[in-house]
PyMOL commands that place a pseudoatom at each C-alpha (Angstrom):
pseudoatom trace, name=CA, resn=UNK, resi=1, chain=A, elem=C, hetatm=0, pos=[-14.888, -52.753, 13.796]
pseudoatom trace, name=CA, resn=UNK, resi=2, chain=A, elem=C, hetatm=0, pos=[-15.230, -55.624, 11.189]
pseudoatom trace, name=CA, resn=UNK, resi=3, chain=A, elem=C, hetatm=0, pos=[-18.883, -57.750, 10.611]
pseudoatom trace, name=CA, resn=UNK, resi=4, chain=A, elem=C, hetatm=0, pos=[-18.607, -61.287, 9.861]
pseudoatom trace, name=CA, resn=UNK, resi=5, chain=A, elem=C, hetatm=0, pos=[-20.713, -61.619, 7.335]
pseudoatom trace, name=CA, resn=UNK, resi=6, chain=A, elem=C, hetatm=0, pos=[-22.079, -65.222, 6.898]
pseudoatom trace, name=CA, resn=UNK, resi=7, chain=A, elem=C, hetatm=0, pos=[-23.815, -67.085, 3.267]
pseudoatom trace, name=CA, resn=UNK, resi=8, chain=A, elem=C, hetatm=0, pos=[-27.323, -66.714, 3.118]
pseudoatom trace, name=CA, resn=UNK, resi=9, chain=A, elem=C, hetatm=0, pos=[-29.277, -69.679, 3.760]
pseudoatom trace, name=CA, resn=UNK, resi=10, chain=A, elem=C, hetatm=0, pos=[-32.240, -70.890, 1.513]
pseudoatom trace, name=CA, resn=UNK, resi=11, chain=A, elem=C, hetatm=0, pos=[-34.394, -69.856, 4.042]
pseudoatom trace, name=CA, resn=UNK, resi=12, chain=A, elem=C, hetatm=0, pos=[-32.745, -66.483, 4.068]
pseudoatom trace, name=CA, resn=UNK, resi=13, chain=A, elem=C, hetatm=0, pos=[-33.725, -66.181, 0.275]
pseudoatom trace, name=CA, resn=UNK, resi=14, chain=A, elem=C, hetatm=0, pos=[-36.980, -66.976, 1.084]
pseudoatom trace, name=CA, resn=UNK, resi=15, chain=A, elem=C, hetatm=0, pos=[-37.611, -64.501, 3.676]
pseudoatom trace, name=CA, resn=UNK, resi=16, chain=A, elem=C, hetatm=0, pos=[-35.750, -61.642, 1.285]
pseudoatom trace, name=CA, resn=UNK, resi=17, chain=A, elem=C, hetatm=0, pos=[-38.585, -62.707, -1.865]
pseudoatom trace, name=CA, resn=UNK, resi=18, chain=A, elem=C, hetatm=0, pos=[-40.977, -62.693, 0.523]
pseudoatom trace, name=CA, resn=UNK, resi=19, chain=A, elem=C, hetatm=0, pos=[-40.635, -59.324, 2.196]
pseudoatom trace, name=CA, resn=UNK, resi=20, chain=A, elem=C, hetatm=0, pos=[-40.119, -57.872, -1.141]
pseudoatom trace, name=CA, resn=UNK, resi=21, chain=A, elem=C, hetatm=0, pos=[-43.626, -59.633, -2.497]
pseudoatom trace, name=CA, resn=UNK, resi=22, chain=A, elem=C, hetatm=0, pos=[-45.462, -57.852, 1.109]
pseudoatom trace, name=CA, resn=UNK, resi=23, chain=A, elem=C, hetatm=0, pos=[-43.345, -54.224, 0.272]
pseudoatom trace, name=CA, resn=UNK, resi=24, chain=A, elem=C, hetatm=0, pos=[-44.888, -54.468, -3.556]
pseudoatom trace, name=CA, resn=UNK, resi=25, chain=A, elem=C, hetatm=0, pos=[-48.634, -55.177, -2.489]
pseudoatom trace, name=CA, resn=UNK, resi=26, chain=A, elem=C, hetatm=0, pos=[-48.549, -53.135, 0.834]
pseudoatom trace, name=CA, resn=UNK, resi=27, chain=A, elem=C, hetatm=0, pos=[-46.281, -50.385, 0.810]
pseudoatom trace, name=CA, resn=UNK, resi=28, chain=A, elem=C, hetatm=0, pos=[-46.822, -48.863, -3.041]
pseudoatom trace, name=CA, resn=UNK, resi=29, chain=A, elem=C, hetatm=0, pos=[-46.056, -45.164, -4.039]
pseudoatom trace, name=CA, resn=UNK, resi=30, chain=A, elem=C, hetatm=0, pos=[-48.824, -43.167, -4.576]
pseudoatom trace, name=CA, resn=UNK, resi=31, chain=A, elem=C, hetatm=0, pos=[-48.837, -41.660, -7.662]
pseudoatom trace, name=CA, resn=UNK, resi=32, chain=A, elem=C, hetatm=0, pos=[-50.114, -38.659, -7.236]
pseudoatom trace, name=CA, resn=UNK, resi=33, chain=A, elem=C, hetatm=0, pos=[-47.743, -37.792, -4.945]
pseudoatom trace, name=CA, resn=UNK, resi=34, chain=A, elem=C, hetatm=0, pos=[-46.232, -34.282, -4.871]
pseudoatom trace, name=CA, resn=UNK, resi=35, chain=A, elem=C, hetatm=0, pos=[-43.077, -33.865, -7.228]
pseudoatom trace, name=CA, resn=UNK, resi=36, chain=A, elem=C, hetatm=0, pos=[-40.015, -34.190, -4.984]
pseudoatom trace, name=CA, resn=UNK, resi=37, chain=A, elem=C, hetatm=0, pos=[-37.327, -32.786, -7.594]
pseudoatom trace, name=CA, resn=UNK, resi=38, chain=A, elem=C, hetatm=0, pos=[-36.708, -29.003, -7.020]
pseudoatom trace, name=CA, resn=UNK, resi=39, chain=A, elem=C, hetatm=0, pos=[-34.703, -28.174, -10.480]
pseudoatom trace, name=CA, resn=UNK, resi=40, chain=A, elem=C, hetatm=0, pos=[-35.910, -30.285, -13.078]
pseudoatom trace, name=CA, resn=UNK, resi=41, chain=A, elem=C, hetatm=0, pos=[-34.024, -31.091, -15.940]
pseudoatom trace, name=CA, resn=UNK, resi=42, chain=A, elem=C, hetatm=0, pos=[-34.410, -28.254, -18.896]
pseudoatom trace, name=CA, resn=UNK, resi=43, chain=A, elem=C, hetatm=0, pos=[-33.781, -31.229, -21.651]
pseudoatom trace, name=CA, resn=UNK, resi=44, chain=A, elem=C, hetatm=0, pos=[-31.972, -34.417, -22.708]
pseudoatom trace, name=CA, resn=UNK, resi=45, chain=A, elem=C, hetatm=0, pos=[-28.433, -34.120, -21.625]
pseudoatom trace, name=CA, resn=UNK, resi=46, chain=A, elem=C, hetatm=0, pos=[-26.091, -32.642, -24.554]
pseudoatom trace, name=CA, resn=UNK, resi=47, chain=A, elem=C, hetatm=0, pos=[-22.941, -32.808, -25.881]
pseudoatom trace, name=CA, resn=UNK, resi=48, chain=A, elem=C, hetatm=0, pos=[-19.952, -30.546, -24.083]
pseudoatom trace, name=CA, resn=UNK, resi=49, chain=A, elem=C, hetatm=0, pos=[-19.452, -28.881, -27.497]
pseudoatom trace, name=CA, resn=UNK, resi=50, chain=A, elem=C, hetatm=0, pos=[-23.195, -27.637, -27.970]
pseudoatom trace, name=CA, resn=UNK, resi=51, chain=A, elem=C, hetatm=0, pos=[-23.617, -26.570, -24.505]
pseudoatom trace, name=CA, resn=UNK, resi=52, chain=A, elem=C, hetatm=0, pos=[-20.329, -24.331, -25.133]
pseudoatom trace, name=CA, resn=UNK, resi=53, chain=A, elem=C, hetatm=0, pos=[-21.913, -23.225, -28.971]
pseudoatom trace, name=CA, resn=UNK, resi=54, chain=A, elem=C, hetatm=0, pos=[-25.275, -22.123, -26.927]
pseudoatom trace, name=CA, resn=UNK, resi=55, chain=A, elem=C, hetatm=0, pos=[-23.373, -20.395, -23.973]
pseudoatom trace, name=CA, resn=UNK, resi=56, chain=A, elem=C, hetatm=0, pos=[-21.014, -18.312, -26.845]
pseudoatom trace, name=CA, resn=UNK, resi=57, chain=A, elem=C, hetatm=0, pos=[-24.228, -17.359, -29.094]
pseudoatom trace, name=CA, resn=UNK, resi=58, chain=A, elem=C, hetatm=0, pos=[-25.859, -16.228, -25.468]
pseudoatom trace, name=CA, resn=UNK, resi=59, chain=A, elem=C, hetatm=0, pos=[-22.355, -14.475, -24.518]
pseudoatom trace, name=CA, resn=UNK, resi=60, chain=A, elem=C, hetatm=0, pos=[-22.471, -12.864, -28.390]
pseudoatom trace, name=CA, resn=UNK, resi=61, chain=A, elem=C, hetatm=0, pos=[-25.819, -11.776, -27.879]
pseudoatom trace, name=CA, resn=UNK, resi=62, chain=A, elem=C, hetatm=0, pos=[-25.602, -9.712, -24.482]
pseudoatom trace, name=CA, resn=UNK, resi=63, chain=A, elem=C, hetatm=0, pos=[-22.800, -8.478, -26.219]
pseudoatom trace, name=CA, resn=UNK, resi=64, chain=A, elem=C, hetatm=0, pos=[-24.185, -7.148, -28.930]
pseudoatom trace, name=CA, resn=UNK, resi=65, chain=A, elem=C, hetatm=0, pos=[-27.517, -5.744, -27.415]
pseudoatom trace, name=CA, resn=UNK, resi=66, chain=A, elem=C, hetatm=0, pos=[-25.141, -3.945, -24.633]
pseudoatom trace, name=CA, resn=UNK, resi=67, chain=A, elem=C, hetatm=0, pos=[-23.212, -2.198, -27.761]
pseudoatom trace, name=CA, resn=UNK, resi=68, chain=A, elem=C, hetatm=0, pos=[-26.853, -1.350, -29.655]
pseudoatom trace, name=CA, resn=UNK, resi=69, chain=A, elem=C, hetatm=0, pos=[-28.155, -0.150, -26.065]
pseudoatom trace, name=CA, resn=UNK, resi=70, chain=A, elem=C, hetatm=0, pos=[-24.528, 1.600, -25.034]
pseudoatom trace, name=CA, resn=UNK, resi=71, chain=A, elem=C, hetatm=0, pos=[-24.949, 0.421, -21.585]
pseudoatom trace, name=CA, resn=UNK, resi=72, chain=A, elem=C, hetatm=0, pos=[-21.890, -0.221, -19.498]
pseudoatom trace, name=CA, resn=UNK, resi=73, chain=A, elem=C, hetatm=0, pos=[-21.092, -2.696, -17.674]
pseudoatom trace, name=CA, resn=UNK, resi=74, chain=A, elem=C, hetatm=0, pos=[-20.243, -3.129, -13.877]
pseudoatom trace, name=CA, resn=UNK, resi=75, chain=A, elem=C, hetatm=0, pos=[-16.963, -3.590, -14.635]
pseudoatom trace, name=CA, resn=UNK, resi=76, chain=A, elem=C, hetatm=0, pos=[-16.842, -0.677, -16.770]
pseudoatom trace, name=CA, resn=UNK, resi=77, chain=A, elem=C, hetatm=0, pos=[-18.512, 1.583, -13.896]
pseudoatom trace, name=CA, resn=UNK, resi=78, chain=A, elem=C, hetatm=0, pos=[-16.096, 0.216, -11.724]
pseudoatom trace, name=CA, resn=UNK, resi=79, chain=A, elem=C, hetatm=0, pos=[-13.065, 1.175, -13.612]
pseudoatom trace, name=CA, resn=UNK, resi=80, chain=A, elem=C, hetatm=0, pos=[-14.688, 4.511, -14.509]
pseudoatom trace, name=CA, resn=UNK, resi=81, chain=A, elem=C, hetatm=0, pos=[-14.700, 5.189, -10.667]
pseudoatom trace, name=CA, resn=UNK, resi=82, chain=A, elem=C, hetatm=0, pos=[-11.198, 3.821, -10.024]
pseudoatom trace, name=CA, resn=UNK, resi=83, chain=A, elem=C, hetatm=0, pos=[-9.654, 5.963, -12.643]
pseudoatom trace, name=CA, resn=UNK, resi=84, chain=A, elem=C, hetatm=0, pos=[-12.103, 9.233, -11.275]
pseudoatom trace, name=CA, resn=UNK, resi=85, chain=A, elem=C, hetatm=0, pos=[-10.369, 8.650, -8.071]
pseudoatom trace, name=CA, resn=UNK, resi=86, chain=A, elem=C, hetatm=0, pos=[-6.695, 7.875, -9.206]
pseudoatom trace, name=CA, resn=UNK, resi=87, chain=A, elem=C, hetatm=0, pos=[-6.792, 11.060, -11.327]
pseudoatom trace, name=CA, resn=UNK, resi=88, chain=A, elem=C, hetatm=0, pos=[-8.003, 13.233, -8.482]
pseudoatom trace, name=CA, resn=UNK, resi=89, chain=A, elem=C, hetatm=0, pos=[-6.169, 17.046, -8.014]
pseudoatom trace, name=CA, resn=UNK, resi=90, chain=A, elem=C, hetatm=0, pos=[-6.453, 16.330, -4.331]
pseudoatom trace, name=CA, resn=UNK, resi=91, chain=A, elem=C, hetatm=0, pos=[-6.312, 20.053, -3.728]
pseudoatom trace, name=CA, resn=UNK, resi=92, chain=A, elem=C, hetatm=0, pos=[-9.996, 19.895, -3.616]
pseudoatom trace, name=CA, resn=UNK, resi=93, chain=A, elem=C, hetatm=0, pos=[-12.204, 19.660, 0.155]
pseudoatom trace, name=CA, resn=UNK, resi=94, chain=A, elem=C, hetatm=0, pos=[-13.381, 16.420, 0.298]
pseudoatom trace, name=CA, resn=UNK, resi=95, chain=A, elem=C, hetatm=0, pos=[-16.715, 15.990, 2.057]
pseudoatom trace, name=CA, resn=UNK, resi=96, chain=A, elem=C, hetatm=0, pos=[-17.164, 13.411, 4.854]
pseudoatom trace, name=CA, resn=UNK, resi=97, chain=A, elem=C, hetatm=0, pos=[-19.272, 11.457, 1.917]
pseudoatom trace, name=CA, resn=UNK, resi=98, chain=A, elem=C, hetatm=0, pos=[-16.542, 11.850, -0.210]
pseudoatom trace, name=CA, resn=UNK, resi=99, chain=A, elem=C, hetatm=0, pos=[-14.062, 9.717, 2.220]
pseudoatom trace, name=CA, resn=UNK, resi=100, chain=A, elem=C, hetatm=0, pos=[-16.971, 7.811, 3.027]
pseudoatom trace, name=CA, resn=UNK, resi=101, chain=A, elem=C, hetatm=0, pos=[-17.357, 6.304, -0.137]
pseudoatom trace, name=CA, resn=UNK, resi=102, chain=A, elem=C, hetatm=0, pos=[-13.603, 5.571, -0.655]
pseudoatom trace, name=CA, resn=UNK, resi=103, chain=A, elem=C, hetatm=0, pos=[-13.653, 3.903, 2.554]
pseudoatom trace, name=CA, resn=UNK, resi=104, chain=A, elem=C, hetatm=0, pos=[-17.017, 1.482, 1.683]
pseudoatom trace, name=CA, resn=UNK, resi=105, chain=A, elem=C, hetatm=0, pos=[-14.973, 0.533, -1.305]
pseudoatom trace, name=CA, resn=UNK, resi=106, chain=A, elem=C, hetatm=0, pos=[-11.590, -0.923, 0.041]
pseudoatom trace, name=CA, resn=UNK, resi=107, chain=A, elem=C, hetatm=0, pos=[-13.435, -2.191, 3.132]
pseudoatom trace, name=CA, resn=UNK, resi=108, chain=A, elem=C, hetatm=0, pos=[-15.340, -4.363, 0.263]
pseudoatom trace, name=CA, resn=UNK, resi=109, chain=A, elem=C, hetatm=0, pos=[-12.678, -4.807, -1.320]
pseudoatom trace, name=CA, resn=UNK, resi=110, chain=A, elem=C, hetatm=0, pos=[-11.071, -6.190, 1.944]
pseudoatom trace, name=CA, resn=UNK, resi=111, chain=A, elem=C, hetatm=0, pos=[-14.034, -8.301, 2.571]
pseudoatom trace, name=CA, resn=UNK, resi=112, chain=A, elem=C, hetatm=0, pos=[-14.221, -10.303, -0.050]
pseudoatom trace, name=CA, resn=UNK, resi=113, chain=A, elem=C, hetatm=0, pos=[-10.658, -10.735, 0.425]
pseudoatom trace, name=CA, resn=UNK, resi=114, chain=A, elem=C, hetatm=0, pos=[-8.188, -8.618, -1.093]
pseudoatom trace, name=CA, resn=UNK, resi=115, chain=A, elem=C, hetatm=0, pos=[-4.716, -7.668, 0.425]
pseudoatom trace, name=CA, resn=UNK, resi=116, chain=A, elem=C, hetatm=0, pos=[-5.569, -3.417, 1.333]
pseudoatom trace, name=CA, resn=UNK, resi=117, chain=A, elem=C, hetatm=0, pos=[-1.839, -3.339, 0.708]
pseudoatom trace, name=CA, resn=UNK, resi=118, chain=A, elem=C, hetatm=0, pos=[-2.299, -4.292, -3.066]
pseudoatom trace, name=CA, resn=UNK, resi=119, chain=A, elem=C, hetatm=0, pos=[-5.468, -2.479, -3.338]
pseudoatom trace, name=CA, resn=UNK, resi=120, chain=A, elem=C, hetatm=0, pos=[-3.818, 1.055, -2.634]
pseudoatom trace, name=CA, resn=UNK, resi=121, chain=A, elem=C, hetatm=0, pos=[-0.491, -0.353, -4.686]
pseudoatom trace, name=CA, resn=UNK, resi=122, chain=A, elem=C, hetatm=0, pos=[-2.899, -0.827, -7.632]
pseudoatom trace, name=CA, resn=UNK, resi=123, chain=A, elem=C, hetatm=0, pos=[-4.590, 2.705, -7.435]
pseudoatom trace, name=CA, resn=UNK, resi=124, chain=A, elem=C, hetatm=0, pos=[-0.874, 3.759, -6.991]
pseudoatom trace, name=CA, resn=UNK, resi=125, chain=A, elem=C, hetatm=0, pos=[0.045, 1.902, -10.509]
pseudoatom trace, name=CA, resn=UNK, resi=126, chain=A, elem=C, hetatm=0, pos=[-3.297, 3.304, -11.838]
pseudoatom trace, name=CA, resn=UNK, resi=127, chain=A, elem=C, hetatm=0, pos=[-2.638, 6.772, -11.075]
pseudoatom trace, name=CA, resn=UNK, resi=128, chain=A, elem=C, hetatm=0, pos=[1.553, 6.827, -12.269]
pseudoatom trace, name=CA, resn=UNK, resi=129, chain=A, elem=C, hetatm=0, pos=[0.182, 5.555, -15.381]
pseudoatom trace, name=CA, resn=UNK, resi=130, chain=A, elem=C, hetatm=0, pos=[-2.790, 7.772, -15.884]
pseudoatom trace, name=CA, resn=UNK, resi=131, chain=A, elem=C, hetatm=0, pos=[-1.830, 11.512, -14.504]
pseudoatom trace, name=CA, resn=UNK, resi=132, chain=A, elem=C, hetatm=0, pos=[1.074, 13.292, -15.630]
pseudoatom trace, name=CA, resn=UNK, resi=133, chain=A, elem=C, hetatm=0, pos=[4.436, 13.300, -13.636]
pseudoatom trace, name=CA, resn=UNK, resi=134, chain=A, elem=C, hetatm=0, pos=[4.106, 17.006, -13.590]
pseudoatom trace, name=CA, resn=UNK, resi=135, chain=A, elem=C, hetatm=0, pos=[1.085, 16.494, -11.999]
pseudoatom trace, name=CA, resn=UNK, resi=136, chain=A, elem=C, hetatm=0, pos=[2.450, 13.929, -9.310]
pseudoatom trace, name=CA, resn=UNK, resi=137, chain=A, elem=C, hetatm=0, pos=[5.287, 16.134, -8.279]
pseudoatom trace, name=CA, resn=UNK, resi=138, chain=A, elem=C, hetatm=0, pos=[6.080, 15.392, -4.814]
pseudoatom trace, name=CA, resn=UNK, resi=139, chain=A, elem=C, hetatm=0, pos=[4.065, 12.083, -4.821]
pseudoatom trace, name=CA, resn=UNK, resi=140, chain=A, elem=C, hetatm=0, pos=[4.665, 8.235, -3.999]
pseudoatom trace, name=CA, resn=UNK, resi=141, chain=A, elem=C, hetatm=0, pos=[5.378, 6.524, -6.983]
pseudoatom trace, name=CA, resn=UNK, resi=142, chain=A, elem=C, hetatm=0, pos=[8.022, 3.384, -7.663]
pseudoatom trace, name=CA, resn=UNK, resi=143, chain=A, elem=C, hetatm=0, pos=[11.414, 5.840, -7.672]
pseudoatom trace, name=CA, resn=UNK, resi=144, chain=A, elem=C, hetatm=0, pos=[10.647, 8.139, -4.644]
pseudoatom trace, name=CA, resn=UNK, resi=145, chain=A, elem=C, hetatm=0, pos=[9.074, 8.243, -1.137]
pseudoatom trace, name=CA, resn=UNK, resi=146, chain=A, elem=C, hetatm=0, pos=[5.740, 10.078, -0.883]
pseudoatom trace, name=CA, resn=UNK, resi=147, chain=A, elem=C, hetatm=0, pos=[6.152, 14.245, 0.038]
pseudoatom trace, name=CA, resn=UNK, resi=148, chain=A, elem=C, hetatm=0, pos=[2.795, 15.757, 1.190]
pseudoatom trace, name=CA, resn=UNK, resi=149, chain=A, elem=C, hetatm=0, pos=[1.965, 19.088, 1.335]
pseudoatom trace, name=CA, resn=UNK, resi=150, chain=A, elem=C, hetatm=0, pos=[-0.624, 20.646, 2.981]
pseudoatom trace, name=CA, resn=UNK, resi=151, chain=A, elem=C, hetatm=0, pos=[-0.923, 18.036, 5.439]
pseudoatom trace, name=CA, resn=UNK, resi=152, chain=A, elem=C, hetatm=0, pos=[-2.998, 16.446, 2.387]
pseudoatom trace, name=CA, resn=UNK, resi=153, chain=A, elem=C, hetatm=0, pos=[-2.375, 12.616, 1.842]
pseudoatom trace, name=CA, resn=UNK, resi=154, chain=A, elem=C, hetatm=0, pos=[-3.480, 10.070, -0.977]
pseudoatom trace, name=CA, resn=UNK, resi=155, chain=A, elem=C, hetatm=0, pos=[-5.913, 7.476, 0.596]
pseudoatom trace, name=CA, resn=UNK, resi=156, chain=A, elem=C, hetatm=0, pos=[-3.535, 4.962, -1.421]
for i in range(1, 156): cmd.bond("trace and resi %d" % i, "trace and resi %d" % (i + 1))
show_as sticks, trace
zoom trace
């Protein structure tokens, strides 16, 4: 719905000057008020390119003291576990904690919203290229159907 906005008036100026004269003398801040700004400004605003220099030296520097400490990282704990699993006999009992655990990690996976399809296709890639096709005999891979024996099957 449109306004029809009219000119002001002279008296209309007046009225404006003088409410803003009453909300200066009346209705002033109090300056000891508490601080209303949650994250407060670290410094002056700078340049793109600095920001990026400080965030590489940081980068460089977590870097470096995870080498010195020879810490891994989550990534690298992840992939350690991926590559424990894809390189598996099999042939061993599995516990119930055992399964457990593989199923806690594709139902993360999952939730944060990764195709379970592609997650076992990926372990699949993971193990063809890390255990030996003598070693895979009778598996899934990209040239033949899966064979079990045993009544044993691959989680992927």
């Amino acid at each position: 719905m449109a306004t029809i906005r009219r000119k002001l008036t002279p008296e209309d100026v007046d009225l404006i000057q003088e409410m803003d004269e009453a909300r200066g003398t009346y209705f002033q801040r109090d300056p000891d008020r508490p601080d209303s700004v949650f994250v407060k400004p670290r410094r002056r605003r700078q340049p793109v390119e600095v920001r990026r220099a400080q965030q590489r030296l940081r980068t460089a520097r977590w870097r470096s003291e995870m080498d010195r400490r020879r810490a891994p990282t989550a990534n690298d704990v992840g992939m350690a576990l991926a590559v424990a699993l894809a390189t598996t006999s099999w042939s061993d009992t599995f516990t119930s904690f055992d399964y457990d655990l593989i199923r806690r990690a594709l139902s993360d996976l999952e939730a944060r919203g990764f195709d379970p399809k592609e997650v076992r296709k990926t372990m699949r890639r993971l193990r063809t290229r890390m255990v030996d096709p003598g070693d895979r005999a009778g598996e899934a891979d990209e040239s033949c159907p899966p064979i079990w024996d045993e009544g044993r099957r691959l989680p992927f």
